[in-house]
PDB file of N, CA, C and O in Angstrom:
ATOM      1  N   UNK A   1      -4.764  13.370  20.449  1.00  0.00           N
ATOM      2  CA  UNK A   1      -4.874  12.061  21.063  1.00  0.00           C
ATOM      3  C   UNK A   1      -6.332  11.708  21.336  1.00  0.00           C
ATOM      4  O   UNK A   1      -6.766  10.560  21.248  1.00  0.00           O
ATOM      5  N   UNK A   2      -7.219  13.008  21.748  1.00  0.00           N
ATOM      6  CA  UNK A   2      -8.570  12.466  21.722  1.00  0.00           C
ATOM      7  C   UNK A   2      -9.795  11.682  20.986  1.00  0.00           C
ATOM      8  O   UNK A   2     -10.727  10.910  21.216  1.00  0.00           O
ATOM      9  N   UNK A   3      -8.905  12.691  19.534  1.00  0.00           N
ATOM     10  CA  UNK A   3      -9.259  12.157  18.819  1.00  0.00           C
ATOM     11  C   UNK A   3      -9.549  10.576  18.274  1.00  0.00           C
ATOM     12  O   UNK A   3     -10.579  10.026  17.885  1.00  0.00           O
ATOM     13  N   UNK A   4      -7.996  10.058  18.448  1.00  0.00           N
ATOM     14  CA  UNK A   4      -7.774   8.881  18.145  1.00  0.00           C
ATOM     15  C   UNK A   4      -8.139   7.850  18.901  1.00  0.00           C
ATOM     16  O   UNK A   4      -7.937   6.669  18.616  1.00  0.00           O
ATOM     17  N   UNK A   5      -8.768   8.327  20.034  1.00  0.00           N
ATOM     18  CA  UNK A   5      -8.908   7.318  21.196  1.00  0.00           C
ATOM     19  C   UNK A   5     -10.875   7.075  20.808  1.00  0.00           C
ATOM     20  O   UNK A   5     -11.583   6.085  20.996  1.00  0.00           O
ATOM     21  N   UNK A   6     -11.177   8.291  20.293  1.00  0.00           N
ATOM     22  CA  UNK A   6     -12.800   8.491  19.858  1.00  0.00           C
ATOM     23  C   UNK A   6     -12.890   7.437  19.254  1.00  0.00           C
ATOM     24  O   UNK A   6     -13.474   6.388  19.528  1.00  0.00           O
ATOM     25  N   UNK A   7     -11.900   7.948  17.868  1.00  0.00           N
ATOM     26  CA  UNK A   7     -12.476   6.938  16.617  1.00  0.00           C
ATOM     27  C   UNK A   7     -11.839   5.528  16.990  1.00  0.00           C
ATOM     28  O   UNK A   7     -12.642   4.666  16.631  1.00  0.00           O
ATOM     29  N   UNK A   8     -10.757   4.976  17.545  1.00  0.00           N
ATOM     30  CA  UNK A   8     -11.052   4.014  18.642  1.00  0.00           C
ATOM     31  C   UNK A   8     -11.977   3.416  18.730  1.00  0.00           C
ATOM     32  O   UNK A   8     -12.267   2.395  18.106  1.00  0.00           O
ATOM     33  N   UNK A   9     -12.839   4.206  19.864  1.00  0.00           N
ATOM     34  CA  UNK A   9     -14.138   3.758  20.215  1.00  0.00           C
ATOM     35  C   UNK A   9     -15.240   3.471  19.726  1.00  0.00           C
ATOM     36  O   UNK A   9     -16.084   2.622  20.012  1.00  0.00           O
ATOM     37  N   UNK A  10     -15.142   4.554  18.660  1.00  0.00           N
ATOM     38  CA  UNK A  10     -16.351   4.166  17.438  1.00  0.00           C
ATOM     39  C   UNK A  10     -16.191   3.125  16.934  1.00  0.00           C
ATOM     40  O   UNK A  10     -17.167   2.382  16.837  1.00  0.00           O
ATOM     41  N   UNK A  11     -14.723   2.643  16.367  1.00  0.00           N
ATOM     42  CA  UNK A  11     -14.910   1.370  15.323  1.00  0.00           C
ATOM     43  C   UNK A  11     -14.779   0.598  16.062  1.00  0.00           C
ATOM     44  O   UNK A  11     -14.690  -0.474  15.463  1.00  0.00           O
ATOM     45  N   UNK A  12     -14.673   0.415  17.506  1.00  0.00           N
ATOM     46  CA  UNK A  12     -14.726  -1.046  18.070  1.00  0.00           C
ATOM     47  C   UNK A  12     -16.408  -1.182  18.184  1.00  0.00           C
ATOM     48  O   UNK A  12     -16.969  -2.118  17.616  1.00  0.00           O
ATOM     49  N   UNK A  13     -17.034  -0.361  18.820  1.00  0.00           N
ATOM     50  CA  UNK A  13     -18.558  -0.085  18.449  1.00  0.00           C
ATOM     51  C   UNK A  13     -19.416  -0.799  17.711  1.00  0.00           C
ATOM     52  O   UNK A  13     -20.285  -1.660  17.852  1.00  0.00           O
ATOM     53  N   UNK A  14     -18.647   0.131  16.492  1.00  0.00           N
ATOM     54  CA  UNK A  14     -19.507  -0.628  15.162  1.00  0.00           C
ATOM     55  C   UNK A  14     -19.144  -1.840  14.754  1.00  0.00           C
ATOM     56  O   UNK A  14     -19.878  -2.524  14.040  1.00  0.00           O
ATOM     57  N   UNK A  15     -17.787  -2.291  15.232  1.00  0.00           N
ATOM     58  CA  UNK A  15     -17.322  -3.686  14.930  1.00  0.00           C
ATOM     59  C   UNK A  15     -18.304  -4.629  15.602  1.00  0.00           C
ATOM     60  O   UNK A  15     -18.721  -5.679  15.114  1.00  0.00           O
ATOM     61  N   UNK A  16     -18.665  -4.039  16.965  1.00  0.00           N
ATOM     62  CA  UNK A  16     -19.214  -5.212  17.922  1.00  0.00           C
ATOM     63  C   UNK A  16     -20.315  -5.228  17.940  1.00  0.00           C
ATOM     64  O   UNK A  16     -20.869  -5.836  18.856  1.00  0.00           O
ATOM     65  N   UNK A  17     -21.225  -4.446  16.752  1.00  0.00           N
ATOM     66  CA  UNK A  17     -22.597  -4.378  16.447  1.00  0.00           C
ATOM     67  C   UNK A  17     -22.603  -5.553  14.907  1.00  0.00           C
ATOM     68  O   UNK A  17     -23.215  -6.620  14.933  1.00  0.00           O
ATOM     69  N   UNK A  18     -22.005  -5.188  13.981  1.00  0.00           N
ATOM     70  CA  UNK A  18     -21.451  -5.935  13.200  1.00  0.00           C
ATOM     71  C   UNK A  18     -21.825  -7.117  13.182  1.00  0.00           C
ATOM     72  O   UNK A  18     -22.699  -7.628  12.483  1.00  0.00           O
ATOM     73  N   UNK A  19     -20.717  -7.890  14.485  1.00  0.00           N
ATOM     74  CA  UNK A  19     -20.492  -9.290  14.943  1.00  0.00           C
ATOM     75  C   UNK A  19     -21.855  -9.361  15.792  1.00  0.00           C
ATOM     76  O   UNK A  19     -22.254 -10.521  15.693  1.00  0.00           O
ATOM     77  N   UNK A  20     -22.569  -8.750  16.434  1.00  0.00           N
ATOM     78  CA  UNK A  20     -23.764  -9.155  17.506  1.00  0.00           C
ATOM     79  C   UNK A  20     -24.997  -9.204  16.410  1.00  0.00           C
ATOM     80  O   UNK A  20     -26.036  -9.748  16.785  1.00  0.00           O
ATOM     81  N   UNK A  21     -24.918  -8.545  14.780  1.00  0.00           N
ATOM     82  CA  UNK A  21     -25.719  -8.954  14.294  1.00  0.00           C
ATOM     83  C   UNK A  21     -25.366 -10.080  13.178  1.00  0.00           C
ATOM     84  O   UNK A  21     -26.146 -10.313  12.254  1.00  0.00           O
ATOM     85  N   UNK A  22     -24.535 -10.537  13.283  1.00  0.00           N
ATOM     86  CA  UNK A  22     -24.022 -11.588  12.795  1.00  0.00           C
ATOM     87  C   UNK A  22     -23.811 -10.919  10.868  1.00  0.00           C
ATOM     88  O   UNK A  22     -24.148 -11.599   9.900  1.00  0.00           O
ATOM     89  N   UNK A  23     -23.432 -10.042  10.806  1.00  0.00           N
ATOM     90  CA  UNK A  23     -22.775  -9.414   9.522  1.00  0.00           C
ATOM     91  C   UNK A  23     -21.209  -9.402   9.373  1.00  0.00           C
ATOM     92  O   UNK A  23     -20.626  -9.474   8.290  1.00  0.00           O
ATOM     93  N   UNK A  24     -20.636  -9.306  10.542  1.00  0.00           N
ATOM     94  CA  UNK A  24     -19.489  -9.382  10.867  1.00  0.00           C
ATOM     95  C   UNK A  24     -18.566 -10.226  11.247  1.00  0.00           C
ATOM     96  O   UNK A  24     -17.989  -9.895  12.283  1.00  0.00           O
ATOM     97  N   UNK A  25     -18.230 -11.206  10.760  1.00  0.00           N
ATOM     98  CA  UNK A  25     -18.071 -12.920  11.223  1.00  0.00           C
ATOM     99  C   UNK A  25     -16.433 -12.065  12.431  1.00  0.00           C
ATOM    100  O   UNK A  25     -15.792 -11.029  12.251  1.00  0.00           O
ATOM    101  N   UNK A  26     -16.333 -13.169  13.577  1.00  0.00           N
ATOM    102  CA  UNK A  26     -14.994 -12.931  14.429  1.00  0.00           C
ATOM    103  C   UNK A  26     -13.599 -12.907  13.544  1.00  0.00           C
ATOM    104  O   UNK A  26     -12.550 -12.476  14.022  1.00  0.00           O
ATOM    105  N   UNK A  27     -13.702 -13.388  12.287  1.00  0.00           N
ATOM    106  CA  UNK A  27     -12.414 -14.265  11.662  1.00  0.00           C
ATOM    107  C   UNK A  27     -12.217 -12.471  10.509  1.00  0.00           C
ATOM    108  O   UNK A  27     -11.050 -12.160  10.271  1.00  0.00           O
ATOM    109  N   UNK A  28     -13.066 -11.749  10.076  1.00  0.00           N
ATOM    110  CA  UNK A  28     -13.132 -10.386   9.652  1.00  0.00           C
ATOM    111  C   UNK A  28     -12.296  -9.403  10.365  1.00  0.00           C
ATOM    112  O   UNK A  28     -11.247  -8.800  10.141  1.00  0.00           O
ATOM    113  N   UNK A  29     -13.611  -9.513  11.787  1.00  0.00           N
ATOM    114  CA  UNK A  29     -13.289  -8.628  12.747  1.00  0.00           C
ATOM    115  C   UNK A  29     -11.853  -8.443  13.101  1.00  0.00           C
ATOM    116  O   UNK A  29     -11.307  -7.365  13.333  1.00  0.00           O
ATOM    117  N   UNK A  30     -11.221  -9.821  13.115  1.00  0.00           N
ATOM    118  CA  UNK A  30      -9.496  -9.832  13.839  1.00  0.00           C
ATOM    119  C   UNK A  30      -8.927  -9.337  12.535  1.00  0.00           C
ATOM    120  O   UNK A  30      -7.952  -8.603  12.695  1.00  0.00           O
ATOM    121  N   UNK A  31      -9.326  -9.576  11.138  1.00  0.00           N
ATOM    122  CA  UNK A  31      -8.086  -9.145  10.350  1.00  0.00           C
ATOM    123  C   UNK A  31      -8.307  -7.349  10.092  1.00  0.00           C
ATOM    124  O   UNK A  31      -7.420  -6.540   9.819  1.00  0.00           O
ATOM    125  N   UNK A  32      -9.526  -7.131  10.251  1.00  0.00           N
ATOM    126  CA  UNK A  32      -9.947  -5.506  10.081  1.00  0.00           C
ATOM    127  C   UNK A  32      -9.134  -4.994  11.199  1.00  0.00           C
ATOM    128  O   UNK A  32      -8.597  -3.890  11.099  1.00  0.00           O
ATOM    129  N   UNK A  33      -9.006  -5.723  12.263  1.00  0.00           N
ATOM    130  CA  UNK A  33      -8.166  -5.041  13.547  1.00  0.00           C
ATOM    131  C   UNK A  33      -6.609  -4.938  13.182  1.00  0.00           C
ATOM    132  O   UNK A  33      -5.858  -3.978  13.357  1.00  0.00           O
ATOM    133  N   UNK A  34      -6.370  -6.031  12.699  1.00  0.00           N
ATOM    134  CA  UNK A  34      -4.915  -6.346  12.465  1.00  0.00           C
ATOM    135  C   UNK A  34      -4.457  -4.987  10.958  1.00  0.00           C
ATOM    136  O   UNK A  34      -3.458  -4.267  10.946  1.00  0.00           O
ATOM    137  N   UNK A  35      -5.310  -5.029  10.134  1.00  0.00           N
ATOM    138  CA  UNK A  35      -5.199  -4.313   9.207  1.00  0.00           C
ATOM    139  C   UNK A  35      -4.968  -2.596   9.488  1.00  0.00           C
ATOM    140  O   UNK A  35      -4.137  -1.915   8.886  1.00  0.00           O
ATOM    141  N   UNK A  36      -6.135  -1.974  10.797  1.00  0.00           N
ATOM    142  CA  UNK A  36      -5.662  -1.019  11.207  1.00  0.00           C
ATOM    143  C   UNK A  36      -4.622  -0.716  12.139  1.00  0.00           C
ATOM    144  O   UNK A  36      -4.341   0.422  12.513  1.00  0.00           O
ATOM    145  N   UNK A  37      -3.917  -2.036  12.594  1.00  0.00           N
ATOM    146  CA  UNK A  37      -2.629  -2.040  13.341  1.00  0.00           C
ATOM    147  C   UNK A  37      -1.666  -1.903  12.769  1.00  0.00           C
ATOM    148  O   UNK A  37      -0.838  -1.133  13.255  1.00  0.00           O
ATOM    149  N   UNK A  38      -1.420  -2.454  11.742  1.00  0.00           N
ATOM    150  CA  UNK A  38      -0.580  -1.965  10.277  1.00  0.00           C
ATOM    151  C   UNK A  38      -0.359  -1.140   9.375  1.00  0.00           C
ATOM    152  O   UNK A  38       0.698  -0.800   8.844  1.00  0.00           O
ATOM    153  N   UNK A  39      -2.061  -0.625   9.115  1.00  0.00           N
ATOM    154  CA  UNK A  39      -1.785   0.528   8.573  1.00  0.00           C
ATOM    155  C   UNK A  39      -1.206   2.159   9.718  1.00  0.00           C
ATOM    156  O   UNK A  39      -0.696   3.258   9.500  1.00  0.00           O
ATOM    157  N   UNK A  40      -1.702   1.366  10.935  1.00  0.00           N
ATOM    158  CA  UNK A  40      -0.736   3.105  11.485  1.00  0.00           C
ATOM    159  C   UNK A  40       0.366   3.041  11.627  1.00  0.00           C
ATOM    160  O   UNK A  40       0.942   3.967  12.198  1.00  0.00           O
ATOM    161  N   UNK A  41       1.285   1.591  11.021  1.00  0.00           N
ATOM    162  CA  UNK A  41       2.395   1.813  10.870  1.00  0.00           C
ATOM    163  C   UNK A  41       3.117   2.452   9.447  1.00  0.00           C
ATOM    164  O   UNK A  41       4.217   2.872   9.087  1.00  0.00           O
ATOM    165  N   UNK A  42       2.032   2.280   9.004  1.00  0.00           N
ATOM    166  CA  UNK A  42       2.961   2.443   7.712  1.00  0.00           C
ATOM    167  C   UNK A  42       2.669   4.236   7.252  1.00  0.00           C
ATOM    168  O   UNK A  42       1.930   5.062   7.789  1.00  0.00           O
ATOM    169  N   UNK A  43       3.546   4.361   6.108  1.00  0.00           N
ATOM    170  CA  UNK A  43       3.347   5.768   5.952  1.00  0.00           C
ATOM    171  C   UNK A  43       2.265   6.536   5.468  1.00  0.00           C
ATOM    172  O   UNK A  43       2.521   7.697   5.149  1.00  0.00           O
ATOM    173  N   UNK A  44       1.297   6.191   5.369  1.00  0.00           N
ATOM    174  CA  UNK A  44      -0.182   6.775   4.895  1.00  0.00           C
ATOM    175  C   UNK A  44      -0.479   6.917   6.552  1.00  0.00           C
ATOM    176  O   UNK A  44      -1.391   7.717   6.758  1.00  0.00           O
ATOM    177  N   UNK A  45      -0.025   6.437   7.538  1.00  0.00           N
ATOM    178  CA  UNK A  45      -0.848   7.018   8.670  1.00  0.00           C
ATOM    179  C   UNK A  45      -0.917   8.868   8.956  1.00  0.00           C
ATOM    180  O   UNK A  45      -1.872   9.427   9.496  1.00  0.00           O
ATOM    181  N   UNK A  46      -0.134   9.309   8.636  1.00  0.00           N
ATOM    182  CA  UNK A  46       0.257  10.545   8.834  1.00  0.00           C
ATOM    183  C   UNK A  46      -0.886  11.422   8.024  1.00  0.00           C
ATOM    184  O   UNK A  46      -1.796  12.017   8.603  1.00  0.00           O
ATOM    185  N   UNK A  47      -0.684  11.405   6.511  1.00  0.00           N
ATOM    186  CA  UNK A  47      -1.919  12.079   5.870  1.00  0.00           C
ATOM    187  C   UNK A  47      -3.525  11.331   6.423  1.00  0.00           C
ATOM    188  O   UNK A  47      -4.586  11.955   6.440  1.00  0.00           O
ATOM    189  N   UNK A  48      -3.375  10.042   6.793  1.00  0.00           N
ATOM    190  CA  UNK A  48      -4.740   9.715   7.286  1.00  0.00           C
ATOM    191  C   UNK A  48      -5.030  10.715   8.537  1.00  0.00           C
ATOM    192  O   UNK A  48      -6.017  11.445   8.452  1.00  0.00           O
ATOM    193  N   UNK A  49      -4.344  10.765   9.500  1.00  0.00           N
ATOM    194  CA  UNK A  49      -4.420  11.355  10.856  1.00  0.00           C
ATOM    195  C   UNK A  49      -4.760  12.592  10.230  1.00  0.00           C
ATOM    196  O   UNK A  49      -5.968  12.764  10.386  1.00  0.00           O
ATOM    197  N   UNK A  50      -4.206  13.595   9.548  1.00  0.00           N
ATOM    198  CA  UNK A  50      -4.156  14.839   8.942  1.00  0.00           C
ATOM    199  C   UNK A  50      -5.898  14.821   8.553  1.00  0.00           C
ATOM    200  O   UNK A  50      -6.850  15.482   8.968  1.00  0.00           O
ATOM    201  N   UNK A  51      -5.792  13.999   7.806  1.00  0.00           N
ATOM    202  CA  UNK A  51      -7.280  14.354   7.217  1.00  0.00           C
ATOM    203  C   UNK A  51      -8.619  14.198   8.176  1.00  0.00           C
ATOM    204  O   UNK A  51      -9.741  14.658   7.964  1.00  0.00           O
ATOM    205  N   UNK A  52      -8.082  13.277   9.482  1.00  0.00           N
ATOM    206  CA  UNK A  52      -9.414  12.744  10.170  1.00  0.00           C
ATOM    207  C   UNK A  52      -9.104  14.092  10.688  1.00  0.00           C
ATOM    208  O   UNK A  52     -10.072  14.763  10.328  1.00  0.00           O
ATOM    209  N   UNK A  53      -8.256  14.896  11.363  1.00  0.00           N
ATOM    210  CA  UNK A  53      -7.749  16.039  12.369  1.00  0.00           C
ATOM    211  C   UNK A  53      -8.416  17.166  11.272  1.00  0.00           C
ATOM    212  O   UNK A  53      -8.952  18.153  11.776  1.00  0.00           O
ATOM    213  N   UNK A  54      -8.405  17.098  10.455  1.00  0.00           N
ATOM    214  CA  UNK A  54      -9.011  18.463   9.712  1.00  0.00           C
ATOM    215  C   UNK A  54     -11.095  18.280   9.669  1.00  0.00           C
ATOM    216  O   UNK A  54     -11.813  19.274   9.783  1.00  0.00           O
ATOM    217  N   UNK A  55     -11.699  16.755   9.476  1.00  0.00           N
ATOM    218  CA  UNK A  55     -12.807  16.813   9.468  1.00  0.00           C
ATOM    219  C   UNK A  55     -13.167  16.971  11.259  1.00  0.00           C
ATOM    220  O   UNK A  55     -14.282  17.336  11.631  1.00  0.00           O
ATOM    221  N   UNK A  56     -12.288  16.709  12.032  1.00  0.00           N
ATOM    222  CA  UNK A  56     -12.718  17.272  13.255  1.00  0.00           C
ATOM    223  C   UNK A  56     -12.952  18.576  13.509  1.00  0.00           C
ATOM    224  O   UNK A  56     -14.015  18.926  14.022  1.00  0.00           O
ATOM    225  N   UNK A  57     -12.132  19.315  13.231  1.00  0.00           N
ATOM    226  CA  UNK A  57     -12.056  20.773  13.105  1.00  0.00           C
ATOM    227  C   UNK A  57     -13.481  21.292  12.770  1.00  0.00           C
ATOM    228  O   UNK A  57     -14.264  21.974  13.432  1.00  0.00           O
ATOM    229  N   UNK A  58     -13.570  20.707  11.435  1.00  0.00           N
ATOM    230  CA  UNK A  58     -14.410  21.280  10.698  1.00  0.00           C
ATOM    231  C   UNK A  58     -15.779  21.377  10.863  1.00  0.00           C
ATOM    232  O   UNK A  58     -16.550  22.264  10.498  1.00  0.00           O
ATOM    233  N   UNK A  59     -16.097  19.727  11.817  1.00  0.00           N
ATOM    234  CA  UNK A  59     -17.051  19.794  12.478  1.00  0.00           C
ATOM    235  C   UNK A  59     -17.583  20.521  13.842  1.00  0.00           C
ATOM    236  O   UNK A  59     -18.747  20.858  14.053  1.00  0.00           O
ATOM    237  N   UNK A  60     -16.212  20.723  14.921  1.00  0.00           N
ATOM    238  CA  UNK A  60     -15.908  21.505  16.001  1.00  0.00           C
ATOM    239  C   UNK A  60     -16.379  22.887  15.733  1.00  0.00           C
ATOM    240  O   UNK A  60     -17.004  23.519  16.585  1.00  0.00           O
ATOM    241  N   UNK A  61     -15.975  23.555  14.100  1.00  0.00           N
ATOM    242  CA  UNK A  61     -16.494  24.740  14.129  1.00  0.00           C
ATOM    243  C   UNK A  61     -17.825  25.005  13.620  1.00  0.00           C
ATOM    244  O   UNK A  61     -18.302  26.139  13.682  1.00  0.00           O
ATOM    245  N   UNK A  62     -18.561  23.853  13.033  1.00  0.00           N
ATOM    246  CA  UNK A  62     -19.943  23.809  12.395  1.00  0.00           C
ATOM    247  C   UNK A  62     -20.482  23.765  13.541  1.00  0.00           C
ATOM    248  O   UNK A  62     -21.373  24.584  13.763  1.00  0.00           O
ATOM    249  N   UNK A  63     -20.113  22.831  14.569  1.00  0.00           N
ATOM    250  CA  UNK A  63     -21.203  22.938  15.735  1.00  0.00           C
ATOM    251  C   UNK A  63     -20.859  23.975  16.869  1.00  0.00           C
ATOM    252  O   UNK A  63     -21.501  23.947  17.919  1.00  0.00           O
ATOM    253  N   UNK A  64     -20.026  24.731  16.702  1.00  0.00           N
ATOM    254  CA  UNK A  64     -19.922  25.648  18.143  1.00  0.00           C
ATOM    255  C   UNK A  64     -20.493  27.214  17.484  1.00  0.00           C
ATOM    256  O   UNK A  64     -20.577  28.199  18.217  1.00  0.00           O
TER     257      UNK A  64
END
């Protein structure tokens, strides 16, 4: 869950850097949102989660 709440945070982040440098128009931003609201419904969320959960790892053990 931490995970997901991170990368969360990251892409709202980079979304709102995006839009504050005007690369990112608001009318993007809502469908990129809407798009990852959909895709965690659908069935690729599972191998997506899998794969972000394994480059965590991987980094967890590069840096400890």
């Amino acid at each position: 869950m931490a995970l997901s709440v991170s990368a969360l945070v990251l892409f709202g982040i980079i979304c709102f850097i995006f839009i504050r440098n005007k690369q990112l128009k608001t009318g993007h931003f809502i469908l990129a949102a809407l798009f990852g609201f959909m895709l965690n419904q659908s069935t690729a969320a599972k191998p997506i989660q899998d794969f972000l959960s394994q480059i965590a790892k991987s980094i967890s053990s590069i840096a400890s």
